[in-house]
C-alpha positions as a Markdown table, in Angstrom:
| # | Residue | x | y | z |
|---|---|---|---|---|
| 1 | Unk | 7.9 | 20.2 | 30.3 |
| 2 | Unk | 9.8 | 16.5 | 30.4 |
| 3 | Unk | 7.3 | 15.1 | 28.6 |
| 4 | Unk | 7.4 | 17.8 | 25.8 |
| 5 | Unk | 10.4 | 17.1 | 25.8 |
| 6 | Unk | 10.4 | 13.2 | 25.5 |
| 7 | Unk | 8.1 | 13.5 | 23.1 |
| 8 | Unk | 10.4 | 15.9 | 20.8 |
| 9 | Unk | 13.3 | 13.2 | 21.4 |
| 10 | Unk | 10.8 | 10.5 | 19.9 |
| 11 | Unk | 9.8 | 12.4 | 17.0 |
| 12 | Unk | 13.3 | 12.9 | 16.0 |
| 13 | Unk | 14.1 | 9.3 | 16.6 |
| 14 | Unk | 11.3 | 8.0 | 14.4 |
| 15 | Unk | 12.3 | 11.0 | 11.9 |
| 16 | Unk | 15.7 | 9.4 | 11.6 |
| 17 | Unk | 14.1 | 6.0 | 11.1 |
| 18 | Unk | 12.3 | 7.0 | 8.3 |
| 19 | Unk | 14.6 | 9.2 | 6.9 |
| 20 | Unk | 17.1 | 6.5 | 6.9 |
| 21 | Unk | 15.0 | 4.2 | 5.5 |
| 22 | Unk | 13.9 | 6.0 | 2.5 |
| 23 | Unk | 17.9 | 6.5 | 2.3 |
| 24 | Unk | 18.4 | 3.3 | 2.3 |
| 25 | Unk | 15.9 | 2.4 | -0.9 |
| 26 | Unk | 18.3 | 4.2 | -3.1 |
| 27 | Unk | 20.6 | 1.4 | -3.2 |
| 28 | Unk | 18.0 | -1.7 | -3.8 |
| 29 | Unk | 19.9 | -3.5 | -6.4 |
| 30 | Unk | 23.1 | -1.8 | -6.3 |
| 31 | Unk | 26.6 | -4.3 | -6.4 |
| 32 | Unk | 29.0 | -2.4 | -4.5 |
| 33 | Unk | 32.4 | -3.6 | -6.0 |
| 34 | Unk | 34.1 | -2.3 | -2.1 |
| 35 | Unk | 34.1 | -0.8 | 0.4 |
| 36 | Unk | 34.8 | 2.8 | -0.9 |
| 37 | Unk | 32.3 | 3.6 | -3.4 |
| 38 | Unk | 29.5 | 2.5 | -1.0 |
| 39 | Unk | 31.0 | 5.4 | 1.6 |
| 40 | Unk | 30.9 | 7.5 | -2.2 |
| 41 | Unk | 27.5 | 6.4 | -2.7 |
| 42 | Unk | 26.4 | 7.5 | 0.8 |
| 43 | Unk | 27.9 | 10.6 | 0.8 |
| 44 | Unk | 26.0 | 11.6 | -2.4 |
| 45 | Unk | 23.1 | 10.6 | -0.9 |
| 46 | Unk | 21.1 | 13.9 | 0.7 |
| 47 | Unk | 19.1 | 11.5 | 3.0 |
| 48 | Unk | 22.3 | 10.7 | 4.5 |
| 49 | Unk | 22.7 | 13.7 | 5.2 |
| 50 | Unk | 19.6 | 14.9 | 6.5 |
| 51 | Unk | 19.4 | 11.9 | 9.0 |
| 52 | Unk | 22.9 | 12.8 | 10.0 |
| 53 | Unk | 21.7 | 16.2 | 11.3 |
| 54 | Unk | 18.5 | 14.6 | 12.7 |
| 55 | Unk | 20.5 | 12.4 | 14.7 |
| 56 | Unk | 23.0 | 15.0 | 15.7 |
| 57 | Unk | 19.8 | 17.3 | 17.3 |
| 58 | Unk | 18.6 | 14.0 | 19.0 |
| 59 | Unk | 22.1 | 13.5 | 20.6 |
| 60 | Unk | 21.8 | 17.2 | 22.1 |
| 61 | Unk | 18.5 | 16.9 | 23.1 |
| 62 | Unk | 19.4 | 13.3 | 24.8 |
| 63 | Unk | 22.2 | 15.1 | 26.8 |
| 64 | Unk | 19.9 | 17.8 | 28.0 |
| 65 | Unk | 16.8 | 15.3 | 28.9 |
| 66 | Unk | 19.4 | 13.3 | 30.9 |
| 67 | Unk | 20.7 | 16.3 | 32.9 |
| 68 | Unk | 16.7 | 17.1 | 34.2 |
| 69 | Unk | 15.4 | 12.9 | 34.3 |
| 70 | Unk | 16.2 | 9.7 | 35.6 |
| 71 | Unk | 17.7 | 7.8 | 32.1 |
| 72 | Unk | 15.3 | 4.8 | 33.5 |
| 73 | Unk | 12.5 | 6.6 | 33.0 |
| 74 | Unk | 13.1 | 8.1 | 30.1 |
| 75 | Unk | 14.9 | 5.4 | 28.2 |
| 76 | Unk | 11.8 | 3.5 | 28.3 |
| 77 | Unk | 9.4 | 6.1 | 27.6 |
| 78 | Unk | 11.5 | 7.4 | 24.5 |
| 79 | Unk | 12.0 | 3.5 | 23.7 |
| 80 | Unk | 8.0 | 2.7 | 23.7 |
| 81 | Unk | 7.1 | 6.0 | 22.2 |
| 82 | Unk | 9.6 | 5.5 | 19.3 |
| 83 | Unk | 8.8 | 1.3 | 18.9 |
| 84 | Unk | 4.6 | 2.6 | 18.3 |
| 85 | Unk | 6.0 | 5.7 | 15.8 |
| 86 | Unk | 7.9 | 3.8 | 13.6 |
| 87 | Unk | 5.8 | 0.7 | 13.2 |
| 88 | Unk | 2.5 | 3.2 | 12.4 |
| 89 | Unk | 4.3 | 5.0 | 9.8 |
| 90 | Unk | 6.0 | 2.7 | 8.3 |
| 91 | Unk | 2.7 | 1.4 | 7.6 |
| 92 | Unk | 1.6 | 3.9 | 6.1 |
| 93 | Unk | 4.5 | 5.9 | 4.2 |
| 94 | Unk | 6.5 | 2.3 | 2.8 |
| 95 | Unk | 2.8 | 0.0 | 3.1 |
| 96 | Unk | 4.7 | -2.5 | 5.5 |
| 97 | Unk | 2.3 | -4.8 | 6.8 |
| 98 | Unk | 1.3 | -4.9 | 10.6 |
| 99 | Unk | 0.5 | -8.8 | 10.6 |
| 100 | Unk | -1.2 | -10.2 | 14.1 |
| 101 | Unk | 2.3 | -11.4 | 15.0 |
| 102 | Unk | 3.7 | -7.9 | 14.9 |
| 103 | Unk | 0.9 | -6.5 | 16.4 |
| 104 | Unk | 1.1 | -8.9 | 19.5 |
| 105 | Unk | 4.9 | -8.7 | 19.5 |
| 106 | Unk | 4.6 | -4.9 | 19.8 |
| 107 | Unk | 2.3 | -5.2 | 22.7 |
| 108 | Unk | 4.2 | -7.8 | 24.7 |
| 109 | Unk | 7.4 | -5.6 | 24.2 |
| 110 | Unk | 5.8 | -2.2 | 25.0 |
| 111 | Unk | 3.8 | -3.8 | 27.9 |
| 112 | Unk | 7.9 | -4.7 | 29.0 |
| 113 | Unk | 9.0 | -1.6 | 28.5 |
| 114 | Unk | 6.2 | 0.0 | 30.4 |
| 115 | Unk | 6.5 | -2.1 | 33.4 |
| 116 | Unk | 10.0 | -1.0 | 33.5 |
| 117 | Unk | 9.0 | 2.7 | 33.6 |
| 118 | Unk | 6.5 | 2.5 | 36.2 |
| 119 | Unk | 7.4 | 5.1 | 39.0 |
């Protein structure tokens, strides 16, 4: 059941990723004269909104995962799971490029991250 559970908690991570992402691309080119009308322009935007919720289930579902697991094993697991998520579909939904570089970068962090997680 942990790992269902892991891999719920991953899902919504990357979710909120992408979500705030595609949030974000509403304001390419915008000149924000302060402060205040960016927090306007935010809060008119419904991705802001949605990732706000996304990230509110994560945050319960983080408290509940740490009550039944060790944080340093699922940290990392959540971490490596999330890392591989994001960099596959932001490939494929916003065409970002997964250069050699990346690629290798990704592997030498997950390979890290793995190592850390090993029981």
């Amino acid at each position: 059941m942990i790992y269902s559970l892991l891999f719920l908690m991953a899902g919504l991570l990357t979710l909120g990723q992408i979500l705030l992402k595609k949030g974000a691309s509403k304001f390419t080119g915008y000149q924000f004269a302060n402060v205040i009308d960016f927090i306007f322009l935010l809060l008119k935007n419904g991705y802001v909104w949605i990732t706000l919720i996304v990230y509110g289930l994560a945050f319960a579902l983080w408290f509940f995962i740490n009550s039944r697991t060790d944080v340093s094993f699922a940290f990392p697991f959540v971490t490596a799971s999330v890392l591989i998520l994001v960099i596959l579909l932001s490939h494929f939904i916003f065409g970002e490029e997964i250069t050699i570089i990346k690629a290798a970068a990704t592997f030498l962090i997950l390979s890290g991250i793995l190592l850390l997680a090993w029981k």
